[in-house]
N, C-alpha and C positions, 0 to 999 in steps of 0.2 A: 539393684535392690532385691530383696527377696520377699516373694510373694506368696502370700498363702490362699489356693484357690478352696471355695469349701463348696461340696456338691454335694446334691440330696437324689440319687436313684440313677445317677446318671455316670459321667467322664470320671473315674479312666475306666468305669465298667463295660463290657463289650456290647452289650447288649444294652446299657444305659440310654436316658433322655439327653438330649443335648448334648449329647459327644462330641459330634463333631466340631459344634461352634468352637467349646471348651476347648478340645485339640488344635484347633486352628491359632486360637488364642495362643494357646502356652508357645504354639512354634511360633507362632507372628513376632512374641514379644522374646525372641531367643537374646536378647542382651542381659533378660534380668532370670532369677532363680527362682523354680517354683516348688514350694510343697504342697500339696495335694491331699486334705482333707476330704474324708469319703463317706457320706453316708448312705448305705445300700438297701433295697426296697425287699429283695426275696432271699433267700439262699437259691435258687438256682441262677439270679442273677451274679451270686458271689460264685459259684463254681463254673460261670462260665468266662471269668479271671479275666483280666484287665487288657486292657489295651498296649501294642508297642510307645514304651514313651520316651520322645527326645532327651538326649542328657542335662537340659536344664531343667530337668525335673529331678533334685534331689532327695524327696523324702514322697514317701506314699504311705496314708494311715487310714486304715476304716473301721468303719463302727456300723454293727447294723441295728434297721430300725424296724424289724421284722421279727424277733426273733419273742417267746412266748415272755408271759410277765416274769417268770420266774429265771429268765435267764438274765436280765434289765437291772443288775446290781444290787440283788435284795440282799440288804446289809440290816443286822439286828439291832437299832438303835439304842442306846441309854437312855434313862430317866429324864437328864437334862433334853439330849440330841430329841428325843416326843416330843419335849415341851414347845420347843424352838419351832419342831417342823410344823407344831400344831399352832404357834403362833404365826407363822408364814403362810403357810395351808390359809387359815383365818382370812389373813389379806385380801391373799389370792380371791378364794371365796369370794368374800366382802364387795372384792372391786366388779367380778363378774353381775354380782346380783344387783349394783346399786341401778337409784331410777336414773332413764335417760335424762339427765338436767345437764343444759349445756351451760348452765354456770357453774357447776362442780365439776366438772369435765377437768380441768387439770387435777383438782385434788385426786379423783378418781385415777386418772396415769399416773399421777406418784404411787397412791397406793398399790397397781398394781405393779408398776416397774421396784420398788421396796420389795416387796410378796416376791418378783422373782429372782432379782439378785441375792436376797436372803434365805432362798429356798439353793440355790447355787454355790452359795456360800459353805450352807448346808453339807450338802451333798462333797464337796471340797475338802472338808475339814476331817467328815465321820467316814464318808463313804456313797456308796448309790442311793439316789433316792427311790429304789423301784420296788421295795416294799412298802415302804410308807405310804408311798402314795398309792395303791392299791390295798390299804390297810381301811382298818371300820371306822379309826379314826377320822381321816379323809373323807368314808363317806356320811360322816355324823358331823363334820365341820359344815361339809357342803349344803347338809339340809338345813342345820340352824340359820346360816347366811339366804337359803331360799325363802324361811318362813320366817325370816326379820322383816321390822317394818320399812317399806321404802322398799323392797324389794318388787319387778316384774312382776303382774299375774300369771303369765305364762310359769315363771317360776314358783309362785307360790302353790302352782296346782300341780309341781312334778311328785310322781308317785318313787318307789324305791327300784324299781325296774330303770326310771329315770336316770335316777341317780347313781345308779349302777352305770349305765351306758357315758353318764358322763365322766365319771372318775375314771374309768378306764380310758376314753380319748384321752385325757389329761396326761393320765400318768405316760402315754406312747409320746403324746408330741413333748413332753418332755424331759423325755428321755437323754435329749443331748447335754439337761447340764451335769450329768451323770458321767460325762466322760472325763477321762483325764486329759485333755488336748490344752489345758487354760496353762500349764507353768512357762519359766521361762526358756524351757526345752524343744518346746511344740509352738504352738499361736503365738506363745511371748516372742517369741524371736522373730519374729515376721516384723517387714517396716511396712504390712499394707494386709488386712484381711481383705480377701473379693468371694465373695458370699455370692452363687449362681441361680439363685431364686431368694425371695421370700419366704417365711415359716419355718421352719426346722434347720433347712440349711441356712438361714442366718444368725439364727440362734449359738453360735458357738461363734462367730466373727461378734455378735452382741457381748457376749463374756468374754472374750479376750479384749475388748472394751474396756471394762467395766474394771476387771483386774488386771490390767497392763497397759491400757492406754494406746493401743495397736488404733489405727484408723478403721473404718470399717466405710467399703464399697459394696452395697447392693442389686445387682443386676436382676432387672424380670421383664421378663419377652412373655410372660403369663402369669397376670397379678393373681398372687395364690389365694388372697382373701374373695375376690372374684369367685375363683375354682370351690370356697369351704360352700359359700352361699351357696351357688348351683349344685354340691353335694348335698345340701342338708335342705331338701325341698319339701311339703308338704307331704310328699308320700315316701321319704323315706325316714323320717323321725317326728318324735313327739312333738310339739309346740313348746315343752317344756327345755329340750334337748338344743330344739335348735335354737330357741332363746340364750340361753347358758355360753352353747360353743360358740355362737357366733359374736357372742361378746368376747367370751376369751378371745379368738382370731382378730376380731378387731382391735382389742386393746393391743394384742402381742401386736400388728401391722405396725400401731400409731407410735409403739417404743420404739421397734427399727426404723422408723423415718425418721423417728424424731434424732435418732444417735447416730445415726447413719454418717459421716463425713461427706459423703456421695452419695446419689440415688442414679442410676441410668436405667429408665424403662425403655421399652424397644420400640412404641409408637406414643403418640398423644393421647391416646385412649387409655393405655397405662398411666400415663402422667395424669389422665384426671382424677382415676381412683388414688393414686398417692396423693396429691394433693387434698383431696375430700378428707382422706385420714390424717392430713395434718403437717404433711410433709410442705416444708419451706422450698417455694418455688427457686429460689437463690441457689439450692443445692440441686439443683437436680438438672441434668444433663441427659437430653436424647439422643440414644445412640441403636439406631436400624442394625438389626442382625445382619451379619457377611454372609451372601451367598457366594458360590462357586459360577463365577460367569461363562468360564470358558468351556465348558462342557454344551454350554447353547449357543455357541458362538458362529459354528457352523449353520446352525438354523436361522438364527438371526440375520447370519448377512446374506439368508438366500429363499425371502419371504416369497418367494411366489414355487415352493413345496408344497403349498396345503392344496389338498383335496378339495375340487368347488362344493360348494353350498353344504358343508358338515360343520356341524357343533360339536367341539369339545369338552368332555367335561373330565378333570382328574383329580384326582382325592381318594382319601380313606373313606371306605364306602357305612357312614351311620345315621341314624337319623337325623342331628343336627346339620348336617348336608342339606338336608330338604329335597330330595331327589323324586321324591314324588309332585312337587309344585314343579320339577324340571319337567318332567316328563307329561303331565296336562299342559305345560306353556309348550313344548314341541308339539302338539296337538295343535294348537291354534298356529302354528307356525306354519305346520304343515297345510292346513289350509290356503295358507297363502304361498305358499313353496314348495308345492307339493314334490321338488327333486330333494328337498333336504334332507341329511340322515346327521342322526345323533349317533356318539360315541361317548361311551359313558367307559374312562381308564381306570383302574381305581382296585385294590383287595379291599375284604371286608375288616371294618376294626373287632374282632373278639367277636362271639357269640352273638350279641346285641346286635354288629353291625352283617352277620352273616343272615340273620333273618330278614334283617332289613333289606337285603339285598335280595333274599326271593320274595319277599315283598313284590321290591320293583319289578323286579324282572314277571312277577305274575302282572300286574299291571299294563308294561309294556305289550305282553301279549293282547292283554285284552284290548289298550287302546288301540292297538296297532296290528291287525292281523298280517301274514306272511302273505306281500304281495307278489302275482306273479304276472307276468308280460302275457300270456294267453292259456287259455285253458289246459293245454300239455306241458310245461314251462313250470321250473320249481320255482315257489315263490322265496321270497326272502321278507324281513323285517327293518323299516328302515331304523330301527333301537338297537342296536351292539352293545353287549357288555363283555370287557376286554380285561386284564391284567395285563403289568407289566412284563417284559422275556416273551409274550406270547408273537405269533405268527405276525399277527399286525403291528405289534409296538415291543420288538425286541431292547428297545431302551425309553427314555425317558423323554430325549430329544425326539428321538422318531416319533414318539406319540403328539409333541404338541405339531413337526413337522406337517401332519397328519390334517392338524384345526386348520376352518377360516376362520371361525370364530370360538373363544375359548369364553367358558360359561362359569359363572361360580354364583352355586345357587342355595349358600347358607343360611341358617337361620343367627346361629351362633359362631363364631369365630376369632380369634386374636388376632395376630398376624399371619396374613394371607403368603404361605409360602410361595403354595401354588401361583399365584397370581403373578408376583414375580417371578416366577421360572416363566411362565409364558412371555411377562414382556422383558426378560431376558433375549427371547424366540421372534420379539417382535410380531406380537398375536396382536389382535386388538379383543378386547374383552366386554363382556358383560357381567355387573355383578351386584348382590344386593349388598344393601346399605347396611353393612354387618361391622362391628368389632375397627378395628382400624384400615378396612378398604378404602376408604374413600383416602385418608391419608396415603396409603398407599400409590393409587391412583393418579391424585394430584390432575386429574383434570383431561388423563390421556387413555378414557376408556368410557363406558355409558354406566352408570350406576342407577340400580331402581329398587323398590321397597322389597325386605324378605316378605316373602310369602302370597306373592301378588302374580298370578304366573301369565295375566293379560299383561300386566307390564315390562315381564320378561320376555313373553312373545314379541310386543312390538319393539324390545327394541334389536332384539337380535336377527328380525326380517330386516328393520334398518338397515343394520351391516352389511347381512348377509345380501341385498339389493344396490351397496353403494361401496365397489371396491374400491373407488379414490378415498375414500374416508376409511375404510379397510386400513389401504396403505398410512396412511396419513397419522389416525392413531398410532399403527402398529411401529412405527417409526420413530414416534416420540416418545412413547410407553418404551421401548429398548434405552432409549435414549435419558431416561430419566431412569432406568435401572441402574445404568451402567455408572451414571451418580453418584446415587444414593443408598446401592444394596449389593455393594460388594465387599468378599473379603478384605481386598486392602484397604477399603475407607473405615470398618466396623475397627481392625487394627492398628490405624493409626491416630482413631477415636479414645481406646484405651491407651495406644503410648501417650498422650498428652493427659489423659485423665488420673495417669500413675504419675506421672509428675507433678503434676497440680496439687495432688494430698501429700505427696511426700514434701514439698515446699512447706506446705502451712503446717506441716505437723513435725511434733520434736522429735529429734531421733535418741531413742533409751540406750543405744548400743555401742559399743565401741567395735569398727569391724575394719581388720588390715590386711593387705593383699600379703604373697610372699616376701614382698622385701621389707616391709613392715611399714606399708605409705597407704593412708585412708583409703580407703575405696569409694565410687560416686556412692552419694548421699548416707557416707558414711557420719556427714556432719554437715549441720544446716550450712546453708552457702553463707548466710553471715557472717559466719566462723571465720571466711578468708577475706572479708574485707577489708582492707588495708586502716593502721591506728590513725591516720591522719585523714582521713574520710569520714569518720566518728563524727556523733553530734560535736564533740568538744574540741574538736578540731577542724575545722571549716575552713576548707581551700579559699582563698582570693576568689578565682571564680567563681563558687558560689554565692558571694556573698549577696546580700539585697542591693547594694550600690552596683556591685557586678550587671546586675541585670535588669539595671531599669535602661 
């Protein structure tokens, strides 16, 4: 079959989010053809050019979604094409501002899903919508929809500063129905959209939908309405703004579930937010990112490597981490074990997470002054802060090699990579009650509340005091990785899930090999079942007297 993957910032860019799964992906499913839908986050992500890609990858197309408004397709509409876009706009509007009533709740998604297929439509017919929608029109629609009645207070107190900032999110996130990717050239030809997140990158598996009837599979390992909420927090927009966007985000969520053929999130905790927005628990299939096991494999099978009585901890070093509730709970640890030393592995994420990290690292000092064996004797720090390549963990393995006990002490978090590399390693772990750990877990590690650092203390004295339980977890946490969170299980997840939708769905194409004989799922499999098998034809053995 040929499959159109569509990525938002990431595969096949080099420097992209989620490359590697996506890579993995396209080779895992080397039976079928992929084209490769790209939507790119920077220009220096585009100049630093794409990835090697295996030969069943035959098309590669991108569009970016960085670039200023005036490059976004500004096309000079006609008298009519205003009219149209101001009556779409309108909807749009309309459906953003109405009151949260959960009994108009569907009318509400039709008019918004109307508003955006007609705005699509739009943009198909005349051209880009990325003038218009940065036009005065736009933002004179938008206010009269805020100061109608029924509308939010939040919205009815948005100033023009407001509404500036909103019409411009607007016009960026959607920017993709502005692309030409909808004929039956590009997405039409596909027997299967797979959309690698939520938001933007599914928004053109949405329209190929919508005008082609292509199936559309959704994948999120990080539910992106999740991600708008925690971007649009009190202190970074108005009450007015974040009311607005976050209803646009929602509503856009509640249409992709809703048209979705497939949903696959990558833990239970995704699947609760799809389902809260409306998604039918019947479509939706969990399916755990593939990690790379054998790279720990060595580790694993030779758990008595760690260093005694050391705490691990590894990650991008930010404040969501919590690395300061780590570093007061090894205070109390240390009272009770006074040989323990912490290792904290990890670079910093971006500016944010570099501060944060002399943060800690002042802290460390102050909880923990450089101890030394006798008054002439250099002391040392039992707090280490390490990267990876360095002298102590020239790779990834050697560092968890390193733990007795491997620590995760987030406030916020999705899916716990980390977590599983270690019981990849066969670690036994500690960690808080964050995001999808505990799923993760399953029952083969100690889990206790963020932000509570007596409870992290005690339970990591625990371990750190009872090496049979050490072993014991560490042995079934590899054990339940090796499961549940490997490449070949996440890829033979998706070959059954590419079949599944191309079974229930019709196929629009007619497609023949070189001798000119169908190719697989060139045509529904009913197509070949024999005329005497047929309702109107009914074998003997079938029949009702046959099988009483």
């Amino acid at each position: 079959m040929r499959a159109a993957l569509i990525t938002e910032g990431g595969y096949p860019y080099v420097g992209g989010d989620a490359g590697l799964w996506c890579d993995r992906l396209v080779r895992g499913l080397d039976r079928h053809e992929f084209d490769l839908y790209a939507l790119s986050r920077s220009r220096r992500q585009e100049e630093q050019g794409l990835l090697p890609l295996p030969p069943q990858v035959t098309r590669v197309r991108t569009a970016p979604l960085w670039t200023a408004g005036d490059d976004a397709g500004a096309v000079a509409y006609g008298r009519r094409a205003r009219q149209r876009f101001a009556e779409h706009y309108g909807e749009l509007a309309g459906a953003l501002c109405a009151a949260p009533d959960a009994a108009a709740g569907d009318a509400v998604a039709d008019r918004f899903a109307n508003a955006l297929y007609g705005l699509a439509g739009l943009a198909r017919e005349h051209g880009g919508l990325g003038a218009a929608l940065r036009s005065d029109t736009a933002v004179r629609t938008l206010e009269r929809a805020c100061r109608a009645s029924g509308a939010p207070r939040p919205a009815r107190t948005a100033r023009v500063a407001d509404l500036l900032t909103v019409t411009a999110h607007l016009e960026r996130a959607l920017r993709p129905l502005s692309l030409d990717w909808y004929g039956d050239d590009a997405l039409g030809a596909a027997d299967l959209c797979h959309a690698t997140s939520g938001g933007p990158a599914a928004l053109p598996g949405l329209l190929a939908r919508h005008f082609s009837g292509v199936p559309l599979l959704v994948t999120e390992y990080g539910v992106r309405l999740r991600s708008h909420y925690l971007d649009l927090g009190p202190d970074a927009a108005a009450p007015a703004v974040r009311t607005l966007l976050a209803a646009f985000h929602g509503r856009l969520a509640t249409e992709i579930y809703l048209r979705a053929e497939l949903l696959t999130p990558g833990n239970a905790h995704a699947r609760r937010w799809q389902q809260r927005c409306g998604a039918d628990r019947a479509r939706i299939r969990t399916v755990y990112p593939g990690m790379e096991a054998a790279r720990f494999a060595e580790v694993g099978e030779s758990p008595d490597r760690a260093a005694p009585h050391t705490l691990l901890w590894v990650g991008r070093v930010e404040p969501a981490k919590d690395l300061v509730s780590l570093l007061h709970a090894f205070a109390e640890v240390r009272k009770e074990e006074p040989r323990a030393r912490l290792r904290v592995v990890g670079a910093p994420n971006g500016p944010d997470g570099a501060a944060y990290l002399s943060q800690c690292r002042a802290l460390a000092a102050q909880l923990f002054p450089d101890e030394a064996d006798g008054a002439h004797a250099v002391g040392s720090n039992p707090v280490s802060f390490e990267e990876i390549g360095g002298p102590e963990a020239p790779t990834l393995p050697d560092a968890y090699a390193a733990g007795t006990v491997v620590v995760l002490s987030s406030v916020v978090e999705g899916f716990p990579t980390g977590l599983i590399e270690a019981m990849f390693c066969g670690r036994a772990t500690v960690s808080t009650d964050v995001g999808a750990v505990v799923e993760v877990i399953g029952g083969t590690g100690l889990v206790v509340p963020p932000r509570n650092p007596r409870a992290l203390a005690d339970a990591c004295v625990a371990l750190l005091r009872d090496p049979e339980r050490r072993a014991r977890l560490g042995a079934a946490a590899r054990a339940r990785a090796l499961e549940l969170f490997t490449v070949e299980q996440n890829i033979a997840a998706f070959h059954g899930i590419y079949l599944e939708i191309v079974s229930h769905c019709p196929v629009r194409r007619d497609v023949l090999d070189a001798a000119g004989a169908p190719l697989p799922f060139a045509a529904p499999a009913e197509s070949h079942v024999p005329a005497h098998w047929s309702k109107t034809h009914v074998p003997a053995w079938a029949t009702p007297e046959a099988t009483r």
